[in-house]
C-alpha positions as CSV (number, residue, x, y, z in Angstrom):
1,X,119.7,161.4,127.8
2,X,121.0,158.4,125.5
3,X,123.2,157.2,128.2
4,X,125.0,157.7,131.1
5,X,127.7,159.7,129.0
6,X,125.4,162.1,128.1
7,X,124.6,162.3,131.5
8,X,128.0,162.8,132.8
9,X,128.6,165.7,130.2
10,X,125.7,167.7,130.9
11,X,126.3,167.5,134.8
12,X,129.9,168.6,133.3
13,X,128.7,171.5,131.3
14,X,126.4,172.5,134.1
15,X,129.3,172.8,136.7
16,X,131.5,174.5,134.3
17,X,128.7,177.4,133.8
18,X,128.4,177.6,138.0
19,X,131.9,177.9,138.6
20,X,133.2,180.2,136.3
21,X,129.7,182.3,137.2
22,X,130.6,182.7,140.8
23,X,134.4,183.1,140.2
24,X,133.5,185.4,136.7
25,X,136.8,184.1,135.7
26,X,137.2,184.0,131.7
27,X,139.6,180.6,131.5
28,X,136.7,178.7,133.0
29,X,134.0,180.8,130.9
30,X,136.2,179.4,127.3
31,X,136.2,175.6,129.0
32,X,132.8,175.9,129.6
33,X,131.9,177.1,126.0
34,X,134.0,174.6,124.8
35,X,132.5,171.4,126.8
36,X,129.2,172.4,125.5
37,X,130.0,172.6,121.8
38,X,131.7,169.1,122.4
39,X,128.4,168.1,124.0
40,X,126.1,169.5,121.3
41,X,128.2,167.7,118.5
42,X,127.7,164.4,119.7
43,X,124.4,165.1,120.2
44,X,124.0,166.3,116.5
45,X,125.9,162.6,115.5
46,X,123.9,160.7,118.0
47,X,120.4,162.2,116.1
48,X,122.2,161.4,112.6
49,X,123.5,158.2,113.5
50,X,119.7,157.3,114.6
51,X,118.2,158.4,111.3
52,X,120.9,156.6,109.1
53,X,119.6,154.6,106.3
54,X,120.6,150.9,105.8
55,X,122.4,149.5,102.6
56,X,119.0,149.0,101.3
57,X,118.0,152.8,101.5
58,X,115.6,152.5,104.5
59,X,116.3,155.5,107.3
60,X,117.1,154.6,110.8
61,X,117.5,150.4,109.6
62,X,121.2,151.2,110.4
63,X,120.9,151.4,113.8
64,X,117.5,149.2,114.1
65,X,117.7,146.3,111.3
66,X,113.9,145.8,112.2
67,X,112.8,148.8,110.3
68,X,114.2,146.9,106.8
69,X,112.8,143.5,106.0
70,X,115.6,143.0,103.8
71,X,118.4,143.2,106.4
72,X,115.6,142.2,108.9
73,X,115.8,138.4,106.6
74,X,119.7,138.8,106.3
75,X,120.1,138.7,110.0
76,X,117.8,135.4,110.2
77,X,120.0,133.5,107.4
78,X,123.0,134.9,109.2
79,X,121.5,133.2,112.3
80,X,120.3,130.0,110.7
81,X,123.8,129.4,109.5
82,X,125.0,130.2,112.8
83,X,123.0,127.9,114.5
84,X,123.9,125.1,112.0
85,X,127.8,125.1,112.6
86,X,127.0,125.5,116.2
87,X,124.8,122.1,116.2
88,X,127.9,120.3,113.9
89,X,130.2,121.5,116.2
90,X,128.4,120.0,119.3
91,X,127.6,117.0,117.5
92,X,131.6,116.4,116.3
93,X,132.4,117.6,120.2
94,X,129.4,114.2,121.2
95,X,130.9,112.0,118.7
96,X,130.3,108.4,120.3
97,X,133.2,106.7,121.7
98,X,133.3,103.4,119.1
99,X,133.6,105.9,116.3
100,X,136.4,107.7,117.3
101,X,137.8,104.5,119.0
102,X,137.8,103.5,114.8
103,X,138.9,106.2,113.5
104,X,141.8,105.8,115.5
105,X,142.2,102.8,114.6
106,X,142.2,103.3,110.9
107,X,144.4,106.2,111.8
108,X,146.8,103.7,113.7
109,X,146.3,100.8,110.5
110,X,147.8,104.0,107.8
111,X,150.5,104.7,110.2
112,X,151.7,100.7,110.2
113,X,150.8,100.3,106.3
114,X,153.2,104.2,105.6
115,X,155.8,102.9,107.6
116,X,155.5,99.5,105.2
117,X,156.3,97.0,107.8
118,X,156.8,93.6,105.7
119,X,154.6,91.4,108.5
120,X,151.8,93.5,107.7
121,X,152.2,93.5,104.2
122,X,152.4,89.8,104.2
123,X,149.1,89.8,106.2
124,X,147.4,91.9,104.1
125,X,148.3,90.1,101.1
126,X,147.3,87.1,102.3
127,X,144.0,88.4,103.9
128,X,143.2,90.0,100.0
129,X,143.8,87.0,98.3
130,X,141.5,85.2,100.7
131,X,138.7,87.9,100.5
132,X,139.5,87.1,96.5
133,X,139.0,83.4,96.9
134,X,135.7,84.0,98.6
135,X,134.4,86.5,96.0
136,X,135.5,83.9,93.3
137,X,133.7,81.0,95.3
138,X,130.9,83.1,95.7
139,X,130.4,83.8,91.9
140,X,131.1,80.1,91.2
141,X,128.3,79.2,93.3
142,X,125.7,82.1,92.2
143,X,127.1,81.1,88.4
144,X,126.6,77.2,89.3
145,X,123.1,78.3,90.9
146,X,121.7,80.3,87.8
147,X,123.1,77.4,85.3
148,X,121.1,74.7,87.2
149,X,118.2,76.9,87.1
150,X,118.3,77.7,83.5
151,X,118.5,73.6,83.2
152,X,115.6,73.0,85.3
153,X,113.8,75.6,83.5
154,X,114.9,73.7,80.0
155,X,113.9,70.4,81.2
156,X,110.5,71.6,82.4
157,X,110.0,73.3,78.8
158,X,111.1,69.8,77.3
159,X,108.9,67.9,79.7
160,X,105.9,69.9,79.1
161,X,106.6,70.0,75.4
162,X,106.7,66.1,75.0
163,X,103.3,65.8,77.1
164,X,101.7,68.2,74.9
165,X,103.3,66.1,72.3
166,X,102.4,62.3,73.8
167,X,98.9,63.2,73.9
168,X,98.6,63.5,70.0
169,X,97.6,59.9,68.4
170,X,99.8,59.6,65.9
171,X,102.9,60.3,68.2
172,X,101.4,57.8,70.6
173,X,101.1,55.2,67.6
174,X,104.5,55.9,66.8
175,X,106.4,55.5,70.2
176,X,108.5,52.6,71.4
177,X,105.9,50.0,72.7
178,X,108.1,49.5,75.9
179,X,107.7,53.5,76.6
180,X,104.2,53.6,75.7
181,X,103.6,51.2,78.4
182,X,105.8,53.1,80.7
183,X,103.6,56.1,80.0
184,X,100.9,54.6,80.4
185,X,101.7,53.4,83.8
186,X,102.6,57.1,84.6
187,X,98.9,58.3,83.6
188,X,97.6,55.8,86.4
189,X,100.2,57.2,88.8
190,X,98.9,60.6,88.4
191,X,95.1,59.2,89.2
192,X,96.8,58.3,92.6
193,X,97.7,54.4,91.9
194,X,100.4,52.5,92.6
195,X,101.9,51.0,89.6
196,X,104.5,48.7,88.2
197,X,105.5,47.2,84.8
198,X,105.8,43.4,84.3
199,X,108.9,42.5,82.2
200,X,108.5,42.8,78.2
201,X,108.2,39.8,77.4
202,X,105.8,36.5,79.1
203,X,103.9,38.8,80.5
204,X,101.0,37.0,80.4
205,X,98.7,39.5,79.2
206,X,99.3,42.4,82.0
207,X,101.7,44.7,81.0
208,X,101.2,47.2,84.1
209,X,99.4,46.6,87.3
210,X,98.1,49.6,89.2
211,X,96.9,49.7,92.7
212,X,95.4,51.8,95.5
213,X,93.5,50.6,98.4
214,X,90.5,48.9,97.8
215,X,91.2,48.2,94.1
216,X,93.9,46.6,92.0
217,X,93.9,47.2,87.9
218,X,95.5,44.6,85.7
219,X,96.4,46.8,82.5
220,X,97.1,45.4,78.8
221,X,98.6,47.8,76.4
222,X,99.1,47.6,72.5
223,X,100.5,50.1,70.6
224,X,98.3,49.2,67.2
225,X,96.9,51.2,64.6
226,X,94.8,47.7,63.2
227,X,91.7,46.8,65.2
228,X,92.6,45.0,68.4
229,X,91.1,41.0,68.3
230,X,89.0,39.1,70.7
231,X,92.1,36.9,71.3
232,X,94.0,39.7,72.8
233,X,91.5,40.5,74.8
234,X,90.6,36.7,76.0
235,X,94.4,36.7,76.7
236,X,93.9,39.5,79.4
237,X,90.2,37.8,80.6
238,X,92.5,34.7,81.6
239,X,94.8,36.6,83.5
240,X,92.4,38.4,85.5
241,X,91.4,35.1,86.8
242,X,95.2,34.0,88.2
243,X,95.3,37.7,89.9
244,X,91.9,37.8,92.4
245,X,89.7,40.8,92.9
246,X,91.3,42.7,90.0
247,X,89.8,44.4,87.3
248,X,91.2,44.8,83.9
249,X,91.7,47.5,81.3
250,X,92.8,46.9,77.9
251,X,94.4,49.9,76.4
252,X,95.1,50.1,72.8
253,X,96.0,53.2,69.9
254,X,93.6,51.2,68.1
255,X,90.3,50.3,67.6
256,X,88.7,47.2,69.1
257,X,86.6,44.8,66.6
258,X,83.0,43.9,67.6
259,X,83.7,40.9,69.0
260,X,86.6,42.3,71.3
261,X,84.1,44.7,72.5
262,X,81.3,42.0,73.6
263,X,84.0,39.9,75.0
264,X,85.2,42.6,77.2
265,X,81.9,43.6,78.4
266,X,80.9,40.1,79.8
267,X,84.7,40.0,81.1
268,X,83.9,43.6,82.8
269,X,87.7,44.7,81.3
270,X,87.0,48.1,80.8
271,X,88.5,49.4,77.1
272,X,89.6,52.7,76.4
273,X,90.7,52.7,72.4
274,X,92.7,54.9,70.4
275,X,90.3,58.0,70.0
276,X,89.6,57.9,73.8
277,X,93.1,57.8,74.9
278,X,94.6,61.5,73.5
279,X,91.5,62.9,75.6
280,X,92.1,60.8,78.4
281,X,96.0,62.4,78.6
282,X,94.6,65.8,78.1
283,X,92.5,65.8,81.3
284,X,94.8,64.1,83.4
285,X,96.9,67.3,83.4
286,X,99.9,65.2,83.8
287,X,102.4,68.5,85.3
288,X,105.9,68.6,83.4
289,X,108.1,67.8,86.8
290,X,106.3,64.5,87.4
291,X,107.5,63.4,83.9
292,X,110.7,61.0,84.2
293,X,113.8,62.5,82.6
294,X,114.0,59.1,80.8
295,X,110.9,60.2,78.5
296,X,112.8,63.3,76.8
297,X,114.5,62.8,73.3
298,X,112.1,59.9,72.9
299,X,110.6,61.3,69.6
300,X,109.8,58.8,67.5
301,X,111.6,58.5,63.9
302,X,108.4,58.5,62.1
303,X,107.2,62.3,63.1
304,X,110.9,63.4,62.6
305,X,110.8,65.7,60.2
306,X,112.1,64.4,56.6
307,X,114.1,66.9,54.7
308,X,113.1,67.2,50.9
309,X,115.8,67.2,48.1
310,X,116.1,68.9,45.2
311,X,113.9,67.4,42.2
312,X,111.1,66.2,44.9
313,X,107.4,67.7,44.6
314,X,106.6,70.8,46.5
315,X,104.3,69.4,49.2
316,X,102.0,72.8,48.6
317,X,101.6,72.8,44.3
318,X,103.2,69.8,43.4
319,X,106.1,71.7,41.6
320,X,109.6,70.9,41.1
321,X,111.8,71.6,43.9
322,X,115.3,73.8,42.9
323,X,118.5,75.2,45.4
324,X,118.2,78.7,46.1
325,X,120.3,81.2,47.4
326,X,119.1,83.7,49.7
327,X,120.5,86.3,52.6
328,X,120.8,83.3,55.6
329,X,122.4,81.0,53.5
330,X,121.0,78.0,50.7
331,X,117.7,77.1,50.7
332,X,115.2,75.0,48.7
333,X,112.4,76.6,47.2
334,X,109.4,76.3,44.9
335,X,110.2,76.6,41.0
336,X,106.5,78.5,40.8
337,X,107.8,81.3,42.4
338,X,106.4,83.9,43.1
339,X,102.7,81.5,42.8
340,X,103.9,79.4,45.3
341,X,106.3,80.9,48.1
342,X,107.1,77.5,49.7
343,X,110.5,77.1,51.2
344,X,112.7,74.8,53.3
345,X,116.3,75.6,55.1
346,X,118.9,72.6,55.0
347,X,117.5,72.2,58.8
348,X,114.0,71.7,57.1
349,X,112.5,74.5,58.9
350,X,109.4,75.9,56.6
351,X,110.5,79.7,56.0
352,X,107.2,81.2,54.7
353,X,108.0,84.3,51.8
354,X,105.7,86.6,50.9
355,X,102.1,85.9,50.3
C-alpha cells in the first residue's frame, strides 16, 4: 500500500465483501462494488501520477525532481536564493545597536529639518558656512603649499643654472669683483672651512679668510684677464706675516707672470690661475641649495645677449641683415636666404630655419 489510505480502503472493501456475503443482501453487494471501483481509480491515478513526466519531458521527474537534472539544478538555484534572503534577513534582524541607534538619529535630524524649525536652520547654516570656511582654508593652504614648492623648485633650477654658469671663465672674468670674492669664499665653505670676507676696500691684501681647525687660509682674489704681477702677490706675502700660522692663496681669472710665480713659491702662497679655477668649481660639486639667493640675477652685462639691428652683418655669412615677417610675429633674418637660414626674434632668441 502507498499509505495508510490505501490501507483503510482495502480493509473497507474487504468488510463490505464479508458482510454483504453472510447477509447475501444486494444494497451492501452495489456498496461493495462501488467502494472497490473508487479504490481501483485511485490506484490507476496513483500509478499515473508516479510515472508523470516533468516540464522538461523526463517520466516520473514530476513526482521525483531527482530523475531530471534540469529541475534537479532548478531546485538548487531556488534553494540558493532561498538561503540568501534568509542570511539578509538574519543579518538586518542582528543589525548592531550603533547603526540603528544612527539611523534613528538621522531619522529623528529629517523629522526636525521637515518640520523646518528656524533654530535648526540657523544652526545648520552657520555649521555649513563653517565647514565652507575650512574647505576654503584648506585649499588656501594646499594652494599656498604647491606655490612655494613650484618656487623652491624655480629657485633650485636658477641656482643650479648660475653654478653651471659661474664655472665658465669668461662669466667668472666678467662678474662683479665684490661677488666673485663672495663666491669664492663659498667654494672654501663647501671644502668645510670657515670663511669671512674683509671689507672691499684696505683690505690689506686678504680679501677672504677661511679656517678649520688646525689651518687658517689668507685668500687674495683678482678678477683679471692681464697677467697677475709679483707686486700683487708681495702684497699678500706681507700680509701673511701680520696674520701667524696662515697660509696664503692667491686666486686670480688670470694668469700669473714668471716672476709672480717664483715669488709665490718661496712665499709658499699657493696659486690657482684662471684655467685652474673653472675646474676647480666643477669638482667641488657646489649643490644648488647651498647657493645664497643673493647670487641669482647676477649675470653680468657683458654675456647678456646683444640684440642685432637691421643693416648689421649676419654673425654666420657676413650678410646684410633685413625685417622679416613670419607666422610668430617680426623677425630678423639673413638677406642670403635660403644659403643662410640665420634668424633672430626681437627677444634675440636664434630660431634656426631649415637646413
Amino acid at each position: 500500500m502507498h499509505n495508510w489510505r490505501d490501507g483503510l480502503w482495502a480493509v473497507g472493501c474487504s468488510l463490505a465483501f464479508l458482510y454483504a456475503f453472510r447477509t447475501r443482501s444486494l444494497w451492501v453487494a452495489l456498496a461493495s462494488g462501488a467502494f472497490v471501483l473508487i479504490y481501483a481509480s485511485q490506484i490507476v491515478g496513483e500509478i499515473e501520477s508516479r510515472r508523470a513526466p516533468c516540464r522538461h519531458g523526463v517520466r516520473g521527474a514530476a513526482r521525483s525532481p531527482d530523475l531530471c537534472r534540469a529541475c534537479t539544478r532548478l531546485n538548487e538555484e531556488r534553494r540558493l536564493v532561498m538561503v540568501r534572503l534568509e542570511n539578509e534577513a538574519r543579518l538586518r534582524r542582528n543589525q548592531p545597536e550603533d547603526v540603528r541607534r544612527l539611523a534613528l538619529e538621522r531619522q529623528e535630524q529629517e523629522a526636525q529639518l521637515r518640520r523646518n524649525r528656524p533654530e535648526d536652520v540657523r544652526r545648520l547654516a552657520l555649521e555649513r558656512q563653517e565647514q565652507e570656511a575650512q574647505l576654503q582654508r584648506t585649499f588656501e593652504e594646499t594652494e599656498r603649499g604647491r606655490r612655494q614648492a613650484a618656487q623652491q623648485s624655480l629657485l633650485l633650477a636658477e641656482k643650479a643654472k648660475f653654478a653651471e654658469s659661474a664655472a665658465d671663465l669668461s662669466f667668472l672674468q666678467a662678474m662683479n669683483p665684490i661677488l666673485f670674492e663672495q663666491w669664492i669664499a663659498l667654494l672654501f665653505e663647501h671644502q668645510g672651512y670657515s670663511v669671512r670676507t674683509t671689507r672691499a676696500s684696505g683690505d690689506g691684501g686678504v680679501d677672504v679668510i677661511a679656517q678649520k681647525p688646525g689651518e687658517t687660509l689668507s685668500i687674495q682674489c683678482k678678477r683679471y684677464k692681464k697677467a697677475v704681477g709679483v707686486q700683487e702677490v708681495r702684497q699678500l706675502g706681507g700680509a701673511l706675516h701680520e696674520f701667524k700660522n696662515t697660509k696664503g692663496v692667491f686666486v686670480t681669472t688670470g694668469t700669473f707672470t714668471a716672476e709672480a710665480l717664483r715669488y709665490a713659491r718661496e712665499a709658499s702662497i699657493r696659486t690657482i690661475d684662471g684655467a685652474q679655477l673653472p675646474a676647480l668649481l666643477r669638482a667641488s660639486n657646489l649643490l644648488p641649495e647651498n647657493i645664497p639667493s643673493s647670487f641669482l640675477g647676477a649675470i653680468p652685462d657683458a654675456l647678456k645677449p646683444k640684440l642685432l639691428k637691421p643693416g648689421a652683418a649676419c654673425p654666420r655669412c657676413g650678410k646684410k641683415l633685413i625685417r622679416r615677417r613670419g607666422a610668430y610675429g617680426r623677425f630678423l633674418g639673413c638677406s642670403a636666404y635660403p644659403a643662410c637660414s640665420f634668424t633672430e626674434s626681437k627677444l634675440g632668441k636664434v630660431k634656426p630655419r631649415g637646413g
